[in-house]
N, C-alpha and C positions, 0 to 999 in steps of 0.2 A: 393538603399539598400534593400535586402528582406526581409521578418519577418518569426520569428519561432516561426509554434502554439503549444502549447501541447495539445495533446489530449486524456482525459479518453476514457479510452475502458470498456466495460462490466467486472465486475468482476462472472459473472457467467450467469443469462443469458439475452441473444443476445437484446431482445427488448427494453434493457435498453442505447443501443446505438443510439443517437442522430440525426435525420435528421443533424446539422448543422455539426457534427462530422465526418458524412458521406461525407459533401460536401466538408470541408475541406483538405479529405485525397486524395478524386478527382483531387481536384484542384491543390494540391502540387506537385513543379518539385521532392521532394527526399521525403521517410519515414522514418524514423527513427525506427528500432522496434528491441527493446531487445532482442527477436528471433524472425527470419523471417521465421521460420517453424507455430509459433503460428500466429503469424500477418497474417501472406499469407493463413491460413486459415480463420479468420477474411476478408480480404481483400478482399477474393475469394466471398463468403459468400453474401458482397455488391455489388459485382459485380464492385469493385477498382484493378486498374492495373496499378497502379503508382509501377517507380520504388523503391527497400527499400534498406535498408545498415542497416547493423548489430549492435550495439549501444547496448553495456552491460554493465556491473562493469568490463567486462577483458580486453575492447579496449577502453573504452570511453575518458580514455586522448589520447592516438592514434588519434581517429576519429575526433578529437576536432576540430585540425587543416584545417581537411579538409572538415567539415562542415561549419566551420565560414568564408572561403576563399569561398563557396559556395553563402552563407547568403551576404558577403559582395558584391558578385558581383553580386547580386538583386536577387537570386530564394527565391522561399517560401521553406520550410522544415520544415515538421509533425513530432512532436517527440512521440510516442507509448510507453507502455510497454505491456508488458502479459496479464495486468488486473490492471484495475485502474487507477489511476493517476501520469504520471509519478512524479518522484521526489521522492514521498511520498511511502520509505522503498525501492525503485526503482530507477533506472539510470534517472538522467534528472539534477540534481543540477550543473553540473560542466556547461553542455551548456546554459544552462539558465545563469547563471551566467557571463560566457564569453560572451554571449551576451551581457547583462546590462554594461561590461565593454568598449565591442566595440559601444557602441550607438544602437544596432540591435533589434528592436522590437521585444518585446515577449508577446504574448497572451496567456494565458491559458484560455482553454475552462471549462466552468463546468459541472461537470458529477460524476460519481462512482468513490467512494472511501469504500472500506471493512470496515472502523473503524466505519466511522459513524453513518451507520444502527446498528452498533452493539454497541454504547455507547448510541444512541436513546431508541433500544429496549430493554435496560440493566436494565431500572426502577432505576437505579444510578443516583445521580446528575450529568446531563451535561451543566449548565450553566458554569462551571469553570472544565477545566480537562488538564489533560499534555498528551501527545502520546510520547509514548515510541520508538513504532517498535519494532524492532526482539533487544531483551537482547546479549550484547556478549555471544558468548557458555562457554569461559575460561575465558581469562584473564578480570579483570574490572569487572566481572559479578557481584561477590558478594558486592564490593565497591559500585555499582552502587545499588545494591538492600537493600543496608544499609543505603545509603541515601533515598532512595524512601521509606523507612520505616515514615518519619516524614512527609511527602507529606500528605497535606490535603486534595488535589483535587484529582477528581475520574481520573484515571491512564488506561491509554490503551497501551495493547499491541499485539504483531503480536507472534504467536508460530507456529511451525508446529506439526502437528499426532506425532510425534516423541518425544516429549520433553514437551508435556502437561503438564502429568503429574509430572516428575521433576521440571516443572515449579512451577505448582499449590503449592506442597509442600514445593519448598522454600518461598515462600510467605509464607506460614501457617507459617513456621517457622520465619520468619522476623516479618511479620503483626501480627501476630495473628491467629489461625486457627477460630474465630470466624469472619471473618471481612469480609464482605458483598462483592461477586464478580458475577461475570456471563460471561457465554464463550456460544460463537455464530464460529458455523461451518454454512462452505460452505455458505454465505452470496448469497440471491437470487440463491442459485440453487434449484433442486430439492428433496435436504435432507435437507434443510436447518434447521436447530436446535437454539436454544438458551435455556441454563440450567441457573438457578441463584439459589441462595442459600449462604451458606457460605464456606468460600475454604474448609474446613473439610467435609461438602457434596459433595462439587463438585469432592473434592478427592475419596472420597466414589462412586461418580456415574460413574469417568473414570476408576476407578479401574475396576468395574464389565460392564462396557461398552469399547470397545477400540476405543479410535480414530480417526477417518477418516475423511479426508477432510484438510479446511483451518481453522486457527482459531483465534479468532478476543478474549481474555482475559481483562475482564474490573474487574477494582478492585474498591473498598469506600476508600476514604482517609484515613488519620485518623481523629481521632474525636477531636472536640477543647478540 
């Protein structure tokens, strides 16, 4: 029977990719990479020539099939995404899973994940916190942020350039606009940023600054 690693890729940049990460993807008969325009630039990059298959949120029950009929009949197979860790906000939950259901060993490797540099460097408490990810855009949104309104523990979330700011403000309007938060763009790249303040500044700072990049939203619970 074969096993399937997961493996964090750099979430910006390159030198944060693993000797052991590297060997793995060498070593493996299939890739797995959410797109194989980003991966096969990564790949290129190591100087890895393994072959990849496509593995996103639009085929991943599709591909299911015919990854596990892969695994079962002994190869190894590297599962990738974009950046990061797959699973987390990413494609990887469903095969990991069918694995644990078929007996098929699954390792995950350790490595880069976007939240945690930026709930470390939030100056928030991170002994105790919940991750959110990306909030639905419609439906469930507000339900979901009416609950996290009593959440004591410090709260992560995934937002894009786009929706920041709407984000930031409904929060003010749920939480509190004085309630202690911090947003961190482009994590290890070379804009990297982190603003903190309370969402009322931080509203105040994206208004007169726009945007850009990826961005990693860390909020203060509420207070006992």
């Amino acid at each position: 029977m074969g096993k399937l690693y997961i493996v964090p890729t750099p979430v910006g940049n390159l030198e944060d990719m693993t000797p052991r990460a590297i060997r793995i993807l060498k070593e493996a008969d299939l890739v797995l990479a959410e797109d194989t325009r980003t991966s096969g630039n990564l790949l290129k990059h190591f100087e890895i020539k393994n072959a990849m298959q496509a593995h996103h949120k639009f085929n991943e029950h599709k591909s299911l099939e015919s990854v596990i009929h892969r695994l079962l009949a002994g190869e190894t197979v590297a599962l990738v995404s974009d950046a990061g860790t797959p699973g987390i906000s990413d494609p990887g939950f469903l095969v990991a899973r069918e694995c644990a259901r078929q007996g098929i060993e699954v390792e995950c490797l350790p490595g880069p994940t976007a939240f945690v540099p930026a709930l470390v460097a939030s100056g928030l408490p991170c002994d105790r916190f919940c991750f959110e990810g990306f909030l639905p855009q419609k439906k469930g949104r507000l339900t979901r942020l009416k609950a996290l309104a009593e959440e004591t523990r410090t709260m992560v979330f995934y937002e894009s350039p786009y929706r920041v700011l709407k984000c930031l403000t409904q929060f003010a309007e749920l939480f509190g606009a004085e309630r202690q938060a911090s947003v961190s763009r482009e994590i290890s790249k070379l804009h990297e940023e982190t603003v903190r303040g309370t969402l009322a500044e931080l509203i105040a700072h994206f208004t007169e600054h726009e945007p850009r990049g990826e961005f990693v939203i860390v909020v203060a619970g509420r207070g006992e």
